[in-house]
Backbone as ProteinMPNN parsed JSONL, in Angstrom:
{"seq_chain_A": "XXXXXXXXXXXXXXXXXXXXXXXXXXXXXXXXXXXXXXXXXXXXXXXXXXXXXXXXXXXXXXXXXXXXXXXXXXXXXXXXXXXXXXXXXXXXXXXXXXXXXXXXXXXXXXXXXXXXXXXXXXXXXXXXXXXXXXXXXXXXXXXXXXXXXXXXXXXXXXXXXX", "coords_chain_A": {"N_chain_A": [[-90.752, 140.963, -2.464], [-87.611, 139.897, -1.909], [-87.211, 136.268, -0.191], [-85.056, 135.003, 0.725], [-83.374, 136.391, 1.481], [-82.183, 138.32, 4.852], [-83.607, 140.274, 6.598], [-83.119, 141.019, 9.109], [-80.977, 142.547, 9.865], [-81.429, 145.49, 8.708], [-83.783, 145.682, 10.249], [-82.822, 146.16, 12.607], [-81.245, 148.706, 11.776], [-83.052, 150.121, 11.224], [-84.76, 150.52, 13.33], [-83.468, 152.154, 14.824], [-83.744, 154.926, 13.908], [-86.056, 157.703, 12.869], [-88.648, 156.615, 11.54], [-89.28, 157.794, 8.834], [-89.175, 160.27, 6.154], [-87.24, 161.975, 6.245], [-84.759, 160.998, 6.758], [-83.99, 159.816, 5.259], [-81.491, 159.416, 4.133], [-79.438, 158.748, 6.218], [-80.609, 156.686, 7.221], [-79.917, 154.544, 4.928], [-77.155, 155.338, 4.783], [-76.555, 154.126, 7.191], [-77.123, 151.416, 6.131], [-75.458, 150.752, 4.162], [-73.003, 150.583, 5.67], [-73.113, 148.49, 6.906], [-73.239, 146.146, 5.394], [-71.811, 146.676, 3.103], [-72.492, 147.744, 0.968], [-75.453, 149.191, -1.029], [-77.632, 146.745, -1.142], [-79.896, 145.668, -3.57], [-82.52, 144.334, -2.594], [-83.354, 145.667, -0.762], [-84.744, 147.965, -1.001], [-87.199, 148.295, -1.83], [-88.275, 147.006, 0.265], [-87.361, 148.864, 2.473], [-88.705, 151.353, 1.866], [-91.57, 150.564, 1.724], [-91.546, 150.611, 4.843], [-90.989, 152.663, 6.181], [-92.388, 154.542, 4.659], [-92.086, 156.025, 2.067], [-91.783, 156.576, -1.511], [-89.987, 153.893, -3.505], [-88.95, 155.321, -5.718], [-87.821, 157.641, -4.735], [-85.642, 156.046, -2.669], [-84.125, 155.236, -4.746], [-82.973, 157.533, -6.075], [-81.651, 158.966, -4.274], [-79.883, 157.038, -3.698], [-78.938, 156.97, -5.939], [-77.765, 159.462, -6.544], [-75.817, 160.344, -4.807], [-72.693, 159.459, -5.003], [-71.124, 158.904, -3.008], [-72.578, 156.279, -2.208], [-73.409, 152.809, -3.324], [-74.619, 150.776, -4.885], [-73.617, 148.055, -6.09], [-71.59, 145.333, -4.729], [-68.808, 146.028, -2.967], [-65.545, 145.491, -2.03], [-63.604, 144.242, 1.053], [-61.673, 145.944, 1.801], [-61.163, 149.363, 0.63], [-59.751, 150.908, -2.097], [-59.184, 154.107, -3.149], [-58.347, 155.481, -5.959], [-56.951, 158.69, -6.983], [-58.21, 160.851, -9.259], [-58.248, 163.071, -9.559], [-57.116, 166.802, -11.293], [-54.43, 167.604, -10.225], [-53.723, 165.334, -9.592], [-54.062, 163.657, -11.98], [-52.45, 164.67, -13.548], [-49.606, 164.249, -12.757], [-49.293, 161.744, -12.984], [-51.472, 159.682, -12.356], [-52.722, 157.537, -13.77], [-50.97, 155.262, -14.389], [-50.509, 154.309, -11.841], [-53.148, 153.581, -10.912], [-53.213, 151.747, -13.521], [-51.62, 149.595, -12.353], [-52.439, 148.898, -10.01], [-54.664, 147.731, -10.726], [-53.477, 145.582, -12.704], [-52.285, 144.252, -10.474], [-54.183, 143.307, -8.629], [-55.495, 141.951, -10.137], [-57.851, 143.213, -11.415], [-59.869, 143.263, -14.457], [-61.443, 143.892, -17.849], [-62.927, 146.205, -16.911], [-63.905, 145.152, -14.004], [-63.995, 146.118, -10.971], [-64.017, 145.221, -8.298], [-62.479, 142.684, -6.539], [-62.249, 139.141, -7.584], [-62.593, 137.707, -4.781], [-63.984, 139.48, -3.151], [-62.339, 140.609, -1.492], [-60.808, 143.098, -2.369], [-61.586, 146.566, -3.266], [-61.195, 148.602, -6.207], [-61.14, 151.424, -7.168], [-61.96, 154.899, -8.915], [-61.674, 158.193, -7.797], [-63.096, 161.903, -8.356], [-61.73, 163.588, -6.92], [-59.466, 163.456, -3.947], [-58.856, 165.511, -2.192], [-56.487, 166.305, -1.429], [-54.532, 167.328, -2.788], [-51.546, 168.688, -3.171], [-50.149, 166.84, -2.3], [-50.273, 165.568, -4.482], [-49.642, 162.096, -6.697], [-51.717, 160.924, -4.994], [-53.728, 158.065, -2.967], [-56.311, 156.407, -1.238], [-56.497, 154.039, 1.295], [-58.902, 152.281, 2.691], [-59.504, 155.039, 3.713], [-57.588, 155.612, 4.369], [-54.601, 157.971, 3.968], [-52.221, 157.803, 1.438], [-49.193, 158.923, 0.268], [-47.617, 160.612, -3.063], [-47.699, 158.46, -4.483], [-46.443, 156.048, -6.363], [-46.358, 153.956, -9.253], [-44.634, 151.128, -8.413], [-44.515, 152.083, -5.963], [-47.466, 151.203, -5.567], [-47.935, 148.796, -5.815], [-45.708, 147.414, -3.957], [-47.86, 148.361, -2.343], [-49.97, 147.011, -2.64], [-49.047, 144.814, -2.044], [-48.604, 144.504, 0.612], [-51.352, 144.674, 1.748], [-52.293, 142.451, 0.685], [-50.741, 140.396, 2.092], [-51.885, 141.397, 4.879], [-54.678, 140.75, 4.265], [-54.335, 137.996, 4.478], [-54.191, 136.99, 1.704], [-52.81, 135.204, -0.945], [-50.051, 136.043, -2.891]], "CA_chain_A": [[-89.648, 140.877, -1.507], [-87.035, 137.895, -1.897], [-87.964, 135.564, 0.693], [-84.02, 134.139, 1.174], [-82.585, 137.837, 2.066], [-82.107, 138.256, 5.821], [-83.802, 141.395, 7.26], [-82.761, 141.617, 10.7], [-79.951, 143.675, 10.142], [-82.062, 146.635, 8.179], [-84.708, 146.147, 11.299], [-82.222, 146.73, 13.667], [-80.816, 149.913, 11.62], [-84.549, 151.082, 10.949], [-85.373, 150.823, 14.894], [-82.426, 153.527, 15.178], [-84.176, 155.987, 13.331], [-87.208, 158.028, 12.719], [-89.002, 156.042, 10.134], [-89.496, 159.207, 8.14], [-88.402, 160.848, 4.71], [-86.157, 163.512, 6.311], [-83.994, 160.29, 7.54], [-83.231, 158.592, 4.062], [-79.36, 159.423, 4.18], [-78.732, 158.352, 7.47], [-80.961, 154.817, 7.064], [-79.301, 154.257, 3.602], [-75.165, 155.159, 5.041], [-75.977, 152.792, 8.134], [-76.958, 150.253, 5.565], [-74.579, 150.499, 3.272], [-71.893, 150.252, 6.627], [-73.12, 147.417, 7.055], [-73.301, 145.359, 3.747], [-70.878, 147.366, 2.097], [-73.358, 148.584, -0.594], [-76.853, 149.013, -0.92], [-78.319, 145.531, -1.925], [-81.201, 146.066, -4.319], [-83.485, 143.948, -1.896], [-83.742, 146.586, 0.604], [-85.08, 149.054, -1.138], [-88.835, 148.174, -1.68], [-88.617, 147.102, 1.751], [-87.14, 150.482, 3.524], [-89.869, 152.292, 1.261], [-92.789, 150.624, 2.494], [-91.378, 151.0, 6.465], [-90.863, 154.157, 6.307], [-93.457, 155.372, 4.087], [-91.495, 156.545, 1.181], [-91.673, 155.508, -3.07], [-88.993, 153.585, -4.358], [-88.055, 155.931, -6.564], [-87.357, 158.205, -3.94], [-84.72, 155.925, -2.239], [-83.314, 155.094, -5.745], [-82.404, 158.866, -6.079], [-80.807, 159.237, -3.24], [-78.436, 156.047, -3.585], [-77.402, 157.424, -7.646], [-77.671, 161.1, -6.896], [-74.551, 160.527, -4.054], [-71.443, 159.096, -4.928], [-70.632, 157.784, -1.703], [-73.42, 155.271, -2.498], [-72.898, 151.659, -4.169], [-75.408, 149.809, -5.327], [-72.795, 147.086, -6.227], [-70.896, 145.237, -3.914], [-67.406, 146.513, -2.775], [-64.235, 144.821, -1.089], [-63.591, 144.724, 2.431], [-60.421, 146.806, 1.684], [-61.446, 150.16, -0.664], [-58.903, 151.593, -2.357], [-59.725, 155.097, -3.98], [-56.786, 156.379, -6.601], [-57.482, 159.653, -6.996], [-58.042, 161.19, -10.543], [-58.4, 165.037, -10.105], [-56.241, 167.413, -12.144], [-53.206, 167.228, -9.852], [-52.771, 163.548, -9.54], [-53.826, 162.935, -13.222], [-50.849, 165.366, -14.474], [-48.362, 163.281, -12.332], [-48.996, 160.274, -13.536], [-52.55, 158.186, -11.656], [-53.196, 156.768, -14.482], [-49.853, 154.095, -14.209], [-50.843, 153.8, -10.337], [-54.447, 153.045, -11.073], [-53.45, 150.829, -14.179], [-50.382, 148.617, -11.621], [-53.104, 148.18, -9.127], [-55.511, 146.725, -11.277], [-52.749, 144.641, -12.521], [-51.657, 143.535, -9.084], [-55.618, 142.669, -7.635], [-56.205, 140.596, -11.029], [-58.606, 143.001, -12.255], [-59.976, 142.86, -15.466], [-62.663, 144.151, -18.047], [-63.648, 147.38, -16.001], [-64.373, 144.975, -12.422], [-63.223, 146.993, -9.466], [-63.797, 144.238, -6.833], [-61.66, 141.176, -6.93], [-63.284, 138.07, -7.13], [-62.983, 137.182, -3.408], [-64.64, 139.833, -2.491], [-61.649, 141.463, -0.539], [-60.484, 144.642, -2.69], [-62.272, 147.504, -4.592], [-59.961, 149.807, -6.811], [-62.228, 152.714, -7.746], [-61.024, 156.133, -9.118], [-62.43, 159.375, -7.702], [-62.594, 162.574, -8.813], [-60.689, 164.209, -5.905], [-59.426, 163.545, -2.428], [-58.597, 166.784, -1.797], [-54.73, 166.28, -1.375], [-53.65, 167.863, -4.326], [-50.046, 169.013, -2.878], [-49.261, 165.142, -2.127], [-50.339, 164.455, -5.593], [-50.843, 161.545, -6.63], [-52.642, 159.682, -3.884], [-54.543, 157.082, -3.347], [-56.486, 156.198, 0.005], [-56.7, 152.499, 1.597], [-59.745, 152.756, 3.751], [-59.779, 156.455, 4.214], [-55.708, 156.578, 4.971], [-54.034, 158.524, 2.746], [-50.922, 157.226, 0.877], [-49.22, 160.475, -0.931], [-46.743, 160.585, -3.734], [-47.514, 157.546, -4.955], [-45.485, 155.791, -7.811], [-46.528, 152.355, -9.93], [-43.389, 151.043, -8.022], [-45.121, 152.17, -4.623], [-48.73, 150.435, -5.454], [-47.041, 147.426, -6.291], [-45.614, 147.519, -3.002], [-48.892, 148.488, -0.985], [-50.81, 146.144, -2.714], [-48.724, 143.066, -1.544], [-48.924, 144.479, 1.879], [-52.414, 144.685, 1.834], [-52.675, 141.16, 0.369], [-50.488, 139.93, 3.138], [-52.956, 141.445, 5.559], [-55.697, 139.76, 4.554], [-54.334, 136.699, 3.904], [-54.455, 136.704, 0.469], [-51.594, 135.094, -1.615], [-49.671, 137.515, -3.81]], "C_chain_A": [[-88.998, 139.507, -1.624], [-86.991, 137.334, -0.851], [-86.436, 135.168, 1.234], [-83.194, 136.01, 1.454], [-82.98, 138.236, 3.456], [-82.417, 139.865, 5.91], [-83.578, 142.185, 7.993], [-82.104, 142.61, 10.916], [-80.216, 145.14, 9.423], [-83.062, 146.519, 9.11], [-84.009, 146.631, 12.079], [-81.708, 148.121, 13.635], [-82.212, 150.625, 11.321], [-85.274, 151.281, 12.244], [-84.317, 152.154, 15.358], [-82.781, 154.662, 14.856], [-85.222, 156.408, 12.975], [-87.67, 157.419, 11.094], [-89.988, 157.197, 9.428], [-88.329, 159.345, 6.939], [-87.379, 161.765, 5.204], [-84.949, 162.143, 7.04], [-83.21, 158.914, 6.472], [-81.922, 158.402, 3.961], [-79.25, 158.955, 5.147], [-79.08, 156.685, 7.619], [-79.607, 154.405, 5.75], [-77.549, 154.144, 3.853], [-75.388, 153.892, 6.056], [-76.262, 151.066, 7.561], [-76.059, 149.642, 4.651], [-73.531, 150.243, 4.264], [-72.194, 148.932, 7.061], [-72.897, 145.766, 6.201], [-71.928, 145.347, 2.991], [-71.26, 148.051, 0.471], [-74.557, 148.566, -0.296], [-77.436, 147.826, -1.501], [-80.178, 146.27, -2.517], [-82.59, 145.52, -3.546], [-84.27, 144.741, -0.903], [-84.427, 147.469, 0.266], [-86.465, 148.955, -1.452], [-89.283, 147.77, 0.187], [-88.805, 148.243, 2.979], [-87.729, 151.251, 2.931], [-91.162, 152.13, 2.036], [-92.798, 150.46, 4.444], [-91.185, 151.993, 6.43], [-92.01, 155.824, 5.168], [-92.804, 156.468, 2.656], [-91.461, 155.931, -0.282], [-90.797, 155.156, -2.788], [-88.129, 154.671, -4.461], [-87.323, 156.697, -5.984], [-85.607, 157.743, -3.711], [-83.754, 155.628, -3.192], [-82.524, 156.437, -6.157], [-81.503, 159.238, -5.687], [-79.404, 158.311, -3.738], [-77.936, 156.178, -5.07], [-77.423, 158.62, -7.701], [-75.801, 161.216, -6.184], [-73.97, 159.48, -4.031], [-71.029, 158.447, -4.151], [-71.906, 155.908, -1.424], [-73.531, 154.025, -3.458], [-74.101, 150.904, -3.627], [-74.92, 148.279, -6.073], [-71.745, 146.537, -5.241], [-69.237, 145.566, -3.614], [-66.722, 145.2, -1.911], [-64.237, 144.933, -0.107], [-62.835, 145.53, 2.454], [-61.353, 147.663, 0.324], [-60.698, 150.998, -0.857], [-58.949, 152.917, -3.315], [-58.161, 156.072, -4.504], [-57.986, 157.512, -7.364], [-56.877, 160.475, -8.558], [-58.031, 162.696, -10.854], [-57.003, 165.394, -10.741], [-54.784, 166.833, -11.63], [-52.368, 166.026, -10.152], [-52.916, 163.139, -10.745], [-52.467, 163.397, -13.862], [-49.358, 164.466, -13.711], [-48.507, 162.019, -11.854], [-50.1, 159.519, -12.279], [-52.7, 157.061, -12.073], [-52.088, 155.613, -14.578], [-50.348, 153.461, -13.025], [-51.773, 152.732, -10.407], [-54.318, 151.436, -11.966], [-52.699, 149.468, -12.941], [-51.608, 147.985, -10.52], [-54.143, 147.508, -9.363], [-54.784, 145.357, -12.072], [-53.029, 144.093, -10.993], [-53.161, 142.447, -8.512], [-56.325, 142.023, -8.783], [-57.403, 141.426, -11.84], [-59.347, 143.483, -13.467], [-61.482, 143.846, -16.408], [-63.847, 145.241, -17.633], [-64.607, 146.919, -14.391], [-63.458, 146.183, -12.078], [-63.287, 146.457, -8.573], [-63.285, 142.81, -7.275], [-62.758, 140.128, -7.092], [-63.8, 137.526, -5.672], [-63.78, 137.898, -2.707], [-63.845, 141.29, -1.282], [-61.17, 142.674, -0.839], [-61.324, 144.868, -3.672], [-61.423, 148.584, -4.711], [-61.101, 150.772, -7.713], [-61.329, 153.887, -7.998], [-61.93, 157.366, -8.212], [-62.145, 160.53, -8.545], [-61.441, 163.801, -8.219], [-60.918, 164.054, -4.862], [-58.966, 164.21, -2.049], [-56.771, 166.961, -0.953], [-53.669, 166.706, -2.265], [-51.898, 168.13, -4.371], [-49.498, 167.7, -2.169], [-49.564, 164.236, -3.396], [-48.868, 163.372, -6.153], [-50.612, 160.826, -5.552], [-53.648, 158.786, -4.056], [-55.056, 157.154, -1.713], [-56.679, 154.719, 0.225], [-57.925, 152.777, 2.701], [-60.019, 154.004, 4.727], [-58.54, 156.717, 4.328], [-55.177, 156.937, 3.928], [-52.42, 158.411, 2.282], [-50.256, 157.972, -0.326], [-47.862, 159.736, -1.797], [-46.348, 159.509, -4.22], [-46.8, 157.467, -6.571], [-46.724, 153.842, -8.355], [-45.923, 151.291, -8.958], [-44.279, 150.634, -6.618], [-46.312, 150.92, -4.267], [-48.314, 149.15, -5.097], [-46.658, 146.73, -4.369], [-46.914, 147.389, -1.575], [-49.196, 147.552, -1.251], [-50.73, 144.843, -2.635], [-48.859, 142.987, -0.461], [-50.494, 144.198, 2.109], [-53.33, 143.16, 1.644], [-52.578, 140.075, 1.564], [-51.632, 140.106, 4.448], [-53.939, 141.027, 5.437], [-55.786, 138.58, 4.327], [-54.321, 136.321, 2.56], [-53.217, 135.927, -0.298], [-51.58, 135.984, -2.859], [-49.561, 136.585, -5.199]], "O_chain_A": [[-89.512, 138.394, -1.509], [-86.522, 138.179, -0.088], [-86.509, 134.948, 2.443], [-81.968, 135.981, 1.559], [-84.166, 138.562, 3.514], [-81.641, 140.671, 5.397], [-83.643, 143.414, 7.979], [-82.308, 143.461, 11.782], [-79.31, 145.97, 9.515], [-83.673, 147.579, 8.976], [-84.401, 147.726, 12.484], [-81.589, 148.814, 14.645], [-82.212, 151.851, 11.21], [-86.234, 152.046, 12.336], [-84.608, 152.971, 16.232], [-82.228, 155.598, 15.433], [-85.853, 155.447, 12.535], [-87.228, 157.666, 9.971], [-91.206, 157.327, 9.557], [-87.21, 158.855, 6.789], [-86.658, 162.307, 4.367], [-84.266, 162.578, 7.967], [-82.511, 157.91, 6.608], [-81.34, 157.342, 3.73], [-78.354, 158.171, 4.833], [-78.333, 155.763, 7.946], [-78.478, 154.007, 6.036], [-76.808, 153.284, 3.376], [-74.723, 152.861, 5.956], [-75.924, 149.998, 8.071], [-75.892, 148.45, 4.395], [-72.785, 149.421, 3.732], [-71.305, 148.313, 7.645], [-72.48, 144.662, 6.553], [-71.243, 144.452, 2.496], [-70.705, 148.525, -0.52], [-74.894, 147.945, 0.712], [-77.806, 148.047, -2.654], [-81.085, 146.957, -2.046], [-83.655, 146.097, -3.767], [-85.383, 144.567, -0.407], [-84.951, 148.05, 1.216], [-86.963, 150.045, -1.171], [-90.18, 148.126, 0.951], [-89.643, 148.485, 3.847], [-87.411, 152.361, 3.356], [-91.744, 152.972, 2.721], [-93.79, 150.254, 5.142], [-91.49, 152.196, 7.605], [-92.176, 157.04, 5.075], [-93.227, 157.61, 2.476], [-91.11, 154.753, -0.334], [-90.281, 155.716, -1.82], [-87.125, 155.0, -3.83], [-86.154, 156.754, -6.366], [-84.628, 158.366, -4.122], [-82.577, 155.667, -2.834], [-81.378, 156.289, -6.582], [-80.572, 159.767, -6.294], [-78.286, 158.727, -4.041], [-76.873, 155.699, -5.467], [-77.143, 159.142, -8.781], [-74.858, 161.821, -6.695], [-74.333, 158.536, -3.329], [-70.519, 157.359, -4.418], [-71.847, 154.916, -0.698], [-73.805, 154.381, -4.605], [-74.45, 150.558, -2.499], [-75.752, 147.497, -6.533], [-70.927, 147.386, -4.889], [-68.509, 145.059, -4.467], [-67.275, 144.257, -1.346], [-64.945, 145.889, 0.21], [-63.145, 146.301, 3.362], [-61.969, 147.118, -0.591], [-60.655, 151.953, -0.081], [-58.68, 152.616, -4.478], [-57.369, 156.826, -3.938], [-59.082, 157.407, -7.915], [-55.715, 160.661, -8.919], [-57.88, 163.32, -11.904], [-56.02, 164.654, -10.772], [-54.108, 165.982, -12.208], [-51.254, 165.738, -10.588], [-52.125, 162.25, -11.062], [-51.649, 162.723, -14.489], [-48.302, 164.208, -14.289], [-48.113, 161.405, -10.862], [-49.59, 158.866, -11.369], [-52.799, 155.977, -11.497], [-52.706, 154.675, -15.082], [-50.617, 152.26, -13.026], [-51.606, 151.536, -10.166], [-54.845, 150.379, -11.618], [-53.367, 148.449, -12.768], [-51.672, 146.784, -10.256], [-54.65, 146.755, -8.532], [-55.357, 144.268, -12.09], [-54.076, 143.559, -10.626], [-53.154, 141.272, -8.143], [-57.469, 141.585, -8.663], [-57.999, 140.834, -12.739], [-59.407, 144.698, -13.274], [-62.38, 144.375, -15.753], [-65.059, 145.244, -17.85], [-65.443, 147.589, -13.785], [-62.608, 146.864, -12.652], [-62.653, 146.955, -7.642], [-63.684, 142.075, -8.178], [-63.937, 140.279, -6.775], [-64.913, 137.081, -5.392], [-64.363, 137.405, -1.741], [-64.305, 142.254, -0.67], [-61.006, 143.472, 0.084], [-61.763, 144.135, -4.558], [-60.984, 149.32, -3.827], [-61.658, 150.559, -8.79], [-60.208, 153.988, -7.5], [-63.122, 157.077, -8.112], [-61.229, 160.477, -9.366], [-60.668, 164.559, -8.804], [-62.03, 164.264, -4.377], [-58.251, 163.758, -1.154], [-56.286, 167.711, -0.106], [-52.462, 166.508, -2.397], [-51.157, 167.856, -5.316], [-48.44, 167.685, -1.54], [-49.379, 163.033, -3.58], [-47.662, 163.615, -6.097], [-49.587, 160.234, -5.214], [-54.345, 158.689, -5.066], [-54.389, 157.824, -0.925], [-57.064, 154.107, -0.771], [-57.685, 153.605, 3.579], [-60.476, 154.081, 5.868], [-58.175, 157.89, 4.401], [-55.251, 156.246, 2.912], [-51.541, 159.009, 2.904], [-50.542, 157.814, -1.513], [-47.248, 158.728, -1.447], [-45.17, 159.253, -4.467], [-46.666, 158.28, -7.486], [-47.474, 153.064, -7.765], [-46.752, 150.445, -8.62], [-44.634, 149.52, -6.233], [-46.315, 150.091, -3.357], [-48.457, 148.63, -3.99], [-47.259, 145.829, -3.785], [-46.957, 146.781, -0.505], [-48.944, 146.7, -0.399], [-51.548, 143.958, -2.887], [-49.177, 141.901, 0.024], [-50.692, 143.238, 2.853], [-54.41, 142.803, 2.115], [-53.427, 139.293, 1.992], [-52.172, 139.117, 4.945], [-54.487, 140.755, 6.506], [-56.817, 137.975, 4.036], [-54.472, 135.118, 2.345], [-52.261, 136.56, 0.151], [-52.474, 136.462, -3.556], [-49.292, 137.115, -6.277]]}, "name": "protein", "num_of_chains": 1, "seq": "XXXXXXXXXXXXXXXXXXXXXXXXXXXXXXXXXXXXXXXXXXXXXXXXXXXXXXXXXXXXXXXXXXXXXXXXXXXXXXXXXXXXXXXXXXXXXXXXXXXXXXXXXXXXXXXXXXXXXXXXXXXXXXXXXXXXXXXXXXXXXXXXXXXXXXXXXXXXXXXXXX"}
């Protein structure tokens, strides 16, 4: 266990819940809501409190998708890659907004820490293809043009310079 990784806030979400195997998804989302990913520290820890292998909780957090074992942005921006939105054009969106947030080399979280540009494989909006979501809100009929646009607003909002 690394000795400089703060606990408190996985005791406080492990006193919420039956420290039991039928309760791994629900420990694991309220930790990741908290963090913003699963830190690798936690997971020998929330094994032996709850009485569960490892490997177990490693399953769980790469079987489901909604699970990051790498840290994300405070802002998560999900451009959406299913059929629809790839045939009218994501792939410009996707590329403009990795322009715009700097980034590089296959990152998806800026350096500061404040955006993650991830693709999915569908947000089930197909007749507003393409979309993208900003923290779950959904932003239809996006253009290159558009991103460009959000993603200065978005900068502005957190302070960021463009």
């Amino acid at each position: 266990m690394d000795q400089a990784f703060d606990y408190s806030a996985v005791d406080r979400i492990l006193e919420r819940h039956d420290p039991s195997p039928h309760s791994v998804i629900a420990i694991l989302q309220d930790i990741q809501e908290h963090y913003n990913y699963l830190p690798r520290e936690i997971f020998p820890y929330v094994a032996r409190r709850i009485h569960v292998g490892e490997a177990r909780l490693y399953g769980v957090a790469t079987f489901y998708k909604n699970f990051s074992l790498e840290p994300k942005g405070k802002c998560i921006i999900r451009c959406c890659d299913g059929t629809a939105c790839h045939v009218r054009g994501s792939n410009p969106i996707l590329e403009r907004l990795r322009e715009e947030f700097g980034l590089k080399d296959g990152a998806i979280t800026t350096d500061d820490g404040e955006f993650t540009v991830e693709t999915v494989a569908c947000l089930g909006a197909c007749g507003l293809a393409p979309v993208l979501t900003v923290d779950g809100e959904v932003h239809a009929s996006m253009t290159p043009d558009k991103a460009t646009e959000l993603a200065n607003e978005l900068k502005e909002r957190a302070g960021v310079a463009k």
